[in-house]
N, C-alpha and C positions, 0 to 999 in steps of 0.2 A: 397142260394139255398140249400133244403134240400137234402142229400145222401138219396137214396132210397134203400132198399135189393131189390137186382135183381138173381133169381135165374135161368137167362137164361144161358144155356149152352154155352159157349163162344169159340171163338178161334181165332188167330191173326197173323199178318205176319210183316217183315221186309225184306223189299227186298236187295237183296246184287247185287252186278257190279261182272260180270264175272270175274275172275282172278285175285281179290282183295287177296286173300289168299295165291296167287302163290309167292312162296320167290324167291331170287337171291340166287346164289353159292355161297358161303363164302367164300370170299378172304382171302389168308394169314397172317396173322400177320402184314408183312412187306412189304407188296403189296401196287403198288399204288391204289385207289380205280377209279375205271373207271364207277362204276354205277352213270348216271345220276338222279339224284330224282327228274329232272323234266319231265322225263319220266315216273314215276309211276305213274300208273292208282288208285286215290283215291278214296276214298267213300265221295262225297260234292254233290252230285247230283243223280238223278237220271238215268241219262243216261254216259255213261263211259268219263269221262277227265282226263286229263292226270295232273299233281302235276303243272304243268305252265300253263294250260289252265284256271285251277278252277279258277272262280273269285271269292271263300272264301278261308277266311284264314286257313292252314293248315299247321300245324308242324309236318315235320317226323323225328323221331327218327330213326339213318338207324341200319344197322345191322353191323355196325362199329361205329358207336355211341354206341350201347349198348354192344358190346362186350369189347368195351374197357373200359367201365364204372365202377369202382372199385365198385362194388356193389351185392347184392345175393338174391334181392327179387322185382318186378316188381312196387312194391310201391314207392321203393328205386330208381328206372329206372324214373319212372313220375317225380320226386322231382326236374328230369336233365330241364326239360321245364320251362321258363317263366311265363305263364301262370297258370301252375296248382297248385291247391295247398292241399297239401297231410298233411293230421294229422293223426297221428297214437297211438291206444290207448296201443302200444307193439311191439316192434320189429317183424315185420313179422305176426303181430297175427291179430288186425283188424282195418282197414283204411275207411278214408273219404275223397271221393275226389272231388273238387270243381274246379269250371271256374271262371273265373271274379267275385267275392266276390258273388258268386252264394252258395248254400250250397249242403252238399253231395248228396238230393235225386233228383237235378236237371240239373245231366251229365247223360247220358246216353253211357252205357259200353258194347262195342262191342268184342266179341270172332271172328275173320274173317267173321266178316259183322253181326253176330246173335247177337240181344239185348240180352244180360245176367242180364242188373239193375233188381232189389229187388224191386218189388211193396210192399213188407213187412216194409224193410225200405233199404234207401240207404245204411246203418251201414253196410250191407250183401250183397252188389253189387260186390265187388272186392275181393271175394272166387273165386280165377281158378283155374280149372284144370289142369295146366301148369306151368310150370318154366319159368324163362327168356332164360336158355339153346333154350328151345324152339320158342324164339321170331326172325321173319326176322324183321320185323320192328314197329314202334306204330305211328297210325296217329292220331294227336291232331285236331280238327273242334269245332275252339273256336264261340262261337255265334250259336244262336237257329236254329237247323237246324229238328224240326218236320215234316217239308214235308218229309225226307227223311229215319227218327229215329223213327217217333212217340212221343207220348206229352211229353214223359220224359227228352225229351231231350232239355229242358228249358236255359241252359246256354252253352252246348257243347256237343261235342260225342267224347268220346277216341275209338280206333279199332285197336285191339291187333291181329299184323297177323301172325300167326305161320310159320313157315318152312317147304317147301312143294315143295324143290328142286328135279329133278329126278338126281338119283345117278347116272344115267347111261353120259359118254362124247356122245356118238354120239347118243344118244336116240333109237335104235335100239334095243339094248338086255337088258337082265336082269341084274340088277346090285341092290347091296344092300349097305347101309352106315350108319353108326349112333355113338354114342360118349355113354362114361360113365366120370361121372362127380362126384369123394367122396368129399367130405370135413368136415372138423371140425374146431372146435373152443373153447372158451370160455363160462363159464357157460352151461357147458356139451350139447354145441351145435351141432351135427353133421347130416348126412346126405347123399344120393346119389340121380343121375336123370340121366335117362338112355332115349335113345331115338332109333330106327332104321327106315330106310325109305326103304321101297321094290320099283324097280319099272320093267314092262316090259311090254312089248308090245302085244295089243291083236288082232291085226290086223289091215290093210292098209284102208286109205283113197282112194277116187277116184281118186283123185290128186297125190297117192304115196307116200305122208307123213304114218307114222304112227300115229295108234291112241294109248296113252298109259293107263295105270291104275296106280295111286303110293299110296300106302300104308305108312303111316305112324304110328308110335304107340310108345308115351313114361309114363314113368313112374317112379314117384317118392315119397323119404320118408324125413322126417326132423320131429327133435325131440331138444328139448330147454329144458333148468332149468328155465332159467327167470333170468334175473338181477335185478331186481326190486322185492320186496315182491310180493308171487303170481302173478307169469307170466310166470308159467310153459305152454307149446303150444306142439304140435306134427300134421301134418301134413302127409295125405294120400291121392297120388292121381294117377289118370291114366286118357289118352288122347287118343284118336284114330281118324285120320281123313284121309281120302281118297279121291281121286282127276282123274276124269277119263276127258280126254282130245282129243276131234277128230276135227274133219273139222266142224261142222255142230250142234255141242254139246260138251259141259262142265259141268261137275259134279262135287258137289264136300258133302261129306257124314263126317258127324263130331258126335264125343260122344265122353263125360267125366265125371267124378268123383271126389269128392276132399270131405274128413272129417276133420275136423277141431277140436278138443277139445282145450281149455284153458282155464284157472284160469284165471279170468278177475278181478283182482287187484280190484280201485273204478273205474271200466269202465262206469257205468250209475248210480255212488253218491258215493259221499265221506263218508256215512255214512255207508257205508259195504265196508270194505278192505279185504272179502274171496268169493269175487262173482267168478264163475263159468258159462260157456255157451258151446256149441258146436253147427256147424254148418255142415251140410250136405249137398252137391249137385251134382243134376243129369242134368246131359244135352246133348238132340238128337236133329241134326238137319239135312236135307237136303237142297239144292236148287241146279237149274241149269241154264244155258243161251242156249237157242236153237233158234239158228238162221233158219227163214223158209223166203227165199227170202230176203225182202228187212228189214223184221221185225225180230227184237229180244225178246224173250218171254221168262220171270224167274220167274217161281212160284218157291215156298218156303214151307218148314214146319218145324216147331220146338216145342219143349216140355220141360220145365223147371222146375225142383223139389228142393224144398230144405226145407229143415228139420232143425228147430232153437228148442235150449233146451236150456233156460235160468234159474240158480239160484242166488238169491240174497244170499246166504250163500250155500258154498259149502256144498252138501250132507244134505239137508236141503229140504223141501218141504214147507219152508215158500219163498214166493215171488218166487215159483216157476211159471214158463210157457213152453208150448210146442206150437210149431206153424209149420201147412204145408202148402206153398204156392206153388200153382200150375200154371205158365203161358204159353197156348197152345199158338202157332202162326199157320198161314198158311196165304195165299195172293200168286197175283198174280202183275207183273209188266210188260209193253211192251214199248218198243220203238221204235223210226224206224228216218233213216234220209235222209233230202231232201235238196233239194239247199236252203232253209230257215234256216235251222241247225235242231237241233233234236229235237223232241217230243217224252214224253212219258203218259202215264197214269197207273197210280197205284193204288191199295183199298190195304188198311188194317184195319184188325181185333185181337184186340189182349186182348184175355182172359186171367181175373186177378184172384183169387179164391186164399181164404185164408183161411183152416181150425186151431181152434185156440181153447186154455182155456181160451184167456182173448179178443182177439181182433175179430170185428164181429157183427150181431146180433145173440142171442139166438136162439139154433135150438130149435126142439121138442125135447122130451125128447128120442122118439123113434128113433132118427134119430142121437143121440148121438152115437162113435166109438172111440177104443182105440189108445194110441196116438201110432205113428209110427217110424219109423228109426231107425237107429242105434242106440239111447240112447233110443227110446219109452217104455210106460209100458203099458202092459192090465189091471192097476190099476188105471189110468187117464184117464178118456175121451177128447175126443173134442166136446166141448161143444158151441161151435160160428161158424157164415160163416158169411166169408164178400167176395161177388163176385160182377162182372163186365166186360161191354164188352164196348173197346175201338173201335170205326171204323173211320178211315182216308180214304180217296179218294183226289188223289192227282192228278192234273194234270198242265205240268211245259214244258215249251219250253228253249231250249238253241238256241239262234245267236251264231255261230263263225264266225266269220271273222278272216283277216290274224295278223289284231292287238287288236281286241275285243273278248271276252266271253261276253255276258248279257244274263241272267239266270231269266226266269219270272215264278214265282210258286203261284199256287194258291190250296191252301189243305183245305179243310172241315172234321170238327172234329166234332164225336156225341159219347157221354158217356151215357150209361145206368143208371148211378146211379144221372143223373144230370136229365135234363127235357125233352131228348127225343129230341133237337133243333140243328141243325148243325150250329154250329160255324166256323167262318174263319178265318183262319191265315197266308195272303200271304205273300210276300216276292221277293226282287229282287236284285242280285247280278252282280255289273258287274267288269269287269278286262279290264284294256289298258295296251297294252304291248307297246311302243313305239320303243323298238329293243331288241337285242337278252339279254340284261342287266338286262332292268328294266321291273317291273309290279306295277302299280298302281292300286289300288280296291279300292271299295265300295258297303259296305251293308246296306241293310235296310230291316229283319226279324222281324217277331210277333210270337208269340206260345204260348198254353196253357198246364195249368199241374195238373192232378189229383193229389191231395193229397195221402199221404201214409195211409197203412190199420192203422200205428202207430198212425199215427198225427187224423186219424179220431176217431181212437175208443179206443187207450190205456189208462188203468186208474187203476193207485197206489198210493204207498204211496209218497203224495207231487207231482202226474204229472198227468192231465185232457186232453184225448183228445176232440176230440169237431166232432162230426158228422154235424156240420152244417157249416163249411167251404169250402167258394166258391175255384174254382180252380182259378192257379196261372193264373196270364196273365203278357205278357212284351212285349214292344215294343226296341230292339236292332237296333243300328245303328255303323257303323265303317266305315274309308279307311282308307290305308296306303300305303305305297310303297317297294317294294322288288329288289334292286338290287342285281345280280350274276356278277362276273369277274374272270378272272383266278388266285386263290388263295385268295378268301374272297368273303363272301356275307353281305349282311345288311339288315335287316326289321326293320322298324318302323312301325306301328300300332297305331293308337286311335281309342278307344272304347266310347260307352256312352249307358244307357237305362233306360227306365219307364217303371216302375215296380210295380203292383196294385193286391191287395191280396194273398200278399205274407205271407210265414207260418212259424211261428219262436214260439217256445216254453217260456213263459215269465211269470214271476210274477207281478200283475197286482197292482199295487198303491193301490185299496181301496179291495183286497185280503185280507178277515177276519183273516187267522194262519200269513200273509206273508209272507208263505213257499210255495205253491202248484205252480206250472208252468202248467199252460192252451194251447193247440196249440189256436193261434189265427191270423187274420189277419192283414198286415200292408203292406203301399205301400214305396217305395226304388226308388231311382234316384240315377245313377251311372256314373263316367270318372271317366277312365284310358288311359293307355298309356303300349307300351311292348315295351321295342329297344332288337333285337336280333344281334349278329356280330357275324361271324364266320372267323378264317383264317386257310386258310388249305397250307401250305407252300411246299408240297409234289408236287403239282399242276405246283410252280413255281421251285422249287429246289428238281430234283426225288429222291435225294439221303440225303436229308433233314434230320436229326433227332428230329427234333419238328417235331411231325406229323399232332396236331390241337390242335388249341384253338380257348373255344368259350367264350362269355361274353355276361349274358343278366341282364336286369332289368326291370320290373312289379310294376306299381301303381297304385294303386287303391282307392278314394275318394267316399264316399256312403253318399246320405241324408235320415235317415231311419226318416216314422211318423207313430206311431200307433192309432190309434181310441181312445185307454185311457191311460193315463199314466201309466208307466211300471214301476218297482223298477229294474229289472232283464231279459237276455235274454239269453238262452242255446247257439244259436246258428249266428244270424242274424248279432249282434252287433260286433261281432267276426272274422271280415272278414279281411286275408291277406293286409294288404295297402303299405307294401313296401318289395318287395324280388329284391334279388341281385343272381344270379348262371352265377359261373363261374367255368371251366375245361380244362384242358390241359392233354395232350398225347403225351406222348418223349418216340424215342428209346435212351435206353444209352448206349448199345452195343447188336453185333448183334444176333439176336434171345431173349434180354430183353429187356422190355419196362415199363415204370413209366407210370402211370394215378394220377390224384388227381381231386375233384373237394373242391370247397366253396360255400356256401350258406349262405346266411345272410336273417333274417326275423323277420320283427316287424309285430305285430297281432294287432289291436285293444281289445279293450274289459276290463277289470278289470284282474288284476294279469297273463297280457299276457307283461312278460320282452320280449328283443330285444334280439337274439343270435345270432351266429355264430357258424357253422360246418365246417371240413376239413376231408373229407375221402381219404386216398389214398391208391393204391397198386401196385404191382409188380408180372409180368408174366414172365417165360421164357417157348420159347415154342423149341421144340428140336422133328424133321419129324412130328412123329401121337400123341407125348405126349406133355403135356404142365402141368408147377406147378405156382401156381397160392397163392399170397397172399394178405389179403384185412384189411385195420383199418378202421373202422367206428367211427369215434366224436374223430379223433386222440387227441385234447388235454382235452378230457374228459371235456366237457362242462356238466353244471348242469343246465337240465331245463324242463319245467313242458310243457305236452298240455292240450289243455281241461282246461286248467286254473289251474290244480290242478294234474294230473297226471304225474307222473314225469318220464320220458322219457328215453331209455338206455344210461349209457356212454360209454366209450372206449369200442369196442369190436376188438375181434380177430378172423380171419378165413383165413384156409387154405385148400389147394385142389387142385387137382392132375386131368387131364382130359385127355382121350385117344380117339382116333375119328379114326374112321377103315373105 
């Protein structure tokens, strides 16, 4: 199928479940934790369920999970799951993250419900505006769930929800709270993240309840040398999100920011070791839940900017590029529910635009402008536009019964730059809970996936995209079982899926230099397995000093075939097949506490060794102050990603945090 230039004015939506964003209060240190997480209401559907009802699979990371996680960058947070799998070309500078031997531009990455992924490329999906200080919790939605995400969301959805507690105890008055966070380290690493949350009351419900408003707003710096030749990075951002709350309506109002500069080592080739890039992004969004009788109605709007400056040699205008992509959202979702269980129906529309020097077609020459952002020059134009408008219409029934969820969805998909044809990718999910213990699933999802504006149209030295690649298609399938008891839980999981016209960057056998990497098509066939164990001994012994351990492991087996034979593959052939993560959390007296975790991981591919990591740290927290210490690769492992990049060792970082 040919990509067409579509210069229709585009705009898109992603609908969010009311109160998805809303956090828990942060327990103490030393507290038992009493929030159930199978009462959190996730984002697997389209109409609200609760963490036990979802019949898909869904890992929450809680906000005692990542608090105690010896760690200081939300990359580093993902790495704690099973499932995911994170490479990173720099400590803290820029990540790829993946599902099930999926690759990075085919998870779809949620800020409190709003798509933030990179139609530019996935390489730029995981820029937040936000710290981890910031995180209540993170919900992993392994397997394709585009009725509810949109096409990009091909292998998974992560949904990063911020903290958005009212300060106030009895919710009545005004009350204010927030934390400041310094720390420093190694390799002239430091930093601060500041956060405060308003909230107060702006008047009474008919019922007597109040209705509140809570303001939140943080903001933060970090600045790095690199331990690595050129991997110097610095970091600038700021958050704000608001959250109004009554009988009859829920709102919730989010913006943010985050610049990025780095010296990018051999980030994209080993034959330039002083490339440079910087990334820019803006991002507004609203949405609500307004309940009108028996029906709940959540329209949406959102607007997405970001600004890439890449050099292939620092301070250099050879293999230089500038790029602006723009992706508007808006949409509309309703539900309503009846003795049959709930229905809803949904449309989305989600404009792509990419202004570019390399990637696109060719504008007029009159229609050329100078490039923008914080690095732009009125010495460069943009010279390309690659646009497109994505529409979904989604409509999905939930049964609950007292032991069942079954979840029947049926989503039509039409792309602008394809033939103008609606495609369908249903899907059906169901859960048997057999008692208050166990949960049994099974899925069976389709979805499809526009290619990147990269994979379509980039072209340098040694790399061809290809404007004539059909989108991704998969057919997933999984069940597994979820037991809960007091003081341990357990999930097993198997996975499997067909997978056809799938997009991996490759040097092709009868390739004339047998150097250039072409995007191209190939189909993949995939089982795995995930065992999750958790034991939380606090549950059964209150005064416990192990407070948790968990232990998981992830495998993964791929049959990849391409149309012609390949010498080389960037990306595909390269996929996680065995991780191990494991972590514990002990108090060793009172008001100090040890974390550590382990990760062990063999990669497939050529000059991917087997490692092992141990990160661990130590908190003491003492009333509103807490100091905090963290080692990252404590025995200084040496080892490469990307097959060739070599990766940080031992680092050190400490820090000191006050919460008013």
């Amino acid at each position: 199928m040919k990509f067409r230039k579509s210069m229709t004015a585009t705009m898109a939506i992603v609908t969010i479940l009311s109160g998805s964003a809303m956090g828990q209060n942060p327990q103490p240190d030393d507290s038992i934790v009493n929030v159930n997480l199978n009462e959190i209401r996730v984002l697997s559907n389209r109409v609200p369920l609760t963490s036990a009802q979802t019949p898909q699979q869904v890992t929450i990371l809680s906000h005692e999970d990542i608090k105690a996680a010896p760690v200081n960058t939300i990359d580093d947070l993902l790495k704690l799951a099973s499932g995911v799998d994170v490479r990173q070309r720099g400590d803290g500078v820029q990540t790829d993250i993946s599902l099930r031997g999926g690759t990075f531009d085919q998870v779809t990455i949620l800020l409190n419900g709003i798509n933030i992924s990179s139609p530019h490329t996935g390489h730029l999906s995981a820029d937040f505006p936000i710290s981890t200080d910031d995180i209540e919790r993170i919900e992993i939605l392994e397997g394709p769930s585009a009725r509810v995400f949109g096409t990009q969301s091909f292998c998974g959805t992560i949904n990063i929800v911020t903290k958005q507690s009212d300060p106030s105890k009895n919710g009545y008055t005004t009350a204010a709270a927030g934390t400041v966070n310094a720390f420093a380290g190694d390799h002239g690493h430091y930093g601060v993240n500041a956060n405060v949350t308003l909230g107060h009351n702006t008047g009474y419900n008919s019922n007597g309840t109040p209705s509140r408003l809570i303001h939140t707003l943080s903001a933060g710096y970090v600045s790095d040398d690199g331990d690595t030749p050129n991997s110097a990075y610095e970091v600038k951002r700021i958050f704000y999100h608001a959250a109004y709350k009554a009988k009859s309506i829920n709102a919730d109002v989010q913006a943010g920011y985050s610049y990025k500069p780095y010296e990018a080592n051999t980030f994209y080739g080993a034959a330039s070791k002083d490339q440079w890039e910087s990334n820019e992004h803006f991002l507004v969004a609203a949405n609500a839940d307004i309940t009108a009788g028996k029906f709940h109605i959540l329209p949406m709007l959102s607007a997405d900017r970001r600004y890439d400056h890449y050099q292939w040699h620092k301070n250099s205008n050879v293999g230089e590029n500038f790029h602006r992509c723009d992706v508007r959202t808006v949409g509309l979702n309703a539900w309503t529910e009846s003795s049959f269980g709930r229905s809803s129906l949904g449309v989305e529309v989600r404009s792509e635009q990419i202004y570019s020097t390399k990637l696109g077609e060719m504008m007029d020459q009159s229609d050329f402008f100078a490039t923008l952002g914080h690095d732009g020059t009125k010495d460069v134009n943009y010279t390309h536009l690659g646009e497109r408008t994505n529409i979904i219409i989604t409509a999905e029934h939930v049964f609950l019964w007292d032991k069942w969820t079954v979840a029947l969805a049926v989503p039509t998909v039409l792309n602008t730059d394809l033939d103008n044809n609606w495609r369908w990718c249903p899907g059906t999910d169901i859960a048997y809970r057999p008692d208050k213990s166990w949960k049994i699933f099974m899925n069976v999802n389709s979805a499809l996936r526009m290619p990147s504006f990269t994979d379509l149209y980039y072209s340098g030295k040694n790399i061809e995209g290809n404007s004539d690649l059909n989108p991704e298609r998969t057919i997933d399938y999984s069940t597994g079982a979820k037991y809960r008891k007091t003081g341990f839980s357990t999930e097993l999981r198997l996975f499997g899926s067909n997978k056809t016209d799938m997009i991996d960057w490759v040097i092709y056998a009868d390739e004339p230099d047998g150097e250039t990497y072409r995007s191209g098509n190939f189909k993949m066939k995939t089982l795995g397995t995930e065992l999750d164990f958790n034991f939380l001994p606090r549950e059964i012994w209150e005064n416990s000093y192990l407070k948790k351990i968990t232990l998981q492991y992830s495998y993964i087996d791929a049959d990849i075939t391409y149309k012609q034979q390949i010498i080389a593959s960037k990306y595909a052939q390269e996929y996680l097949k065995h991780k191990i993560a494991a972590s514990a959390d002990v108090k060793i007296v009172k008001d100090l506490t040890f974390s550590a975790t382990y990760r062990y991981q063999y990669r497939t591919g050529e000059n991917n060794d087997p490692y092992s990591l141990v990160d661990c740290g130590l908190k003491y927290n003492w009333n509103k102050f807490s100091i905090y210490g963290n080692v990252s690769n404590l025995f200084d492992e040496k080892y490469t990603d990307f097959s060739y990049i070599e990766q940080p060792g031992r680092r050190f970082i400490i820090g000191a945090k006050f919460s008013f």
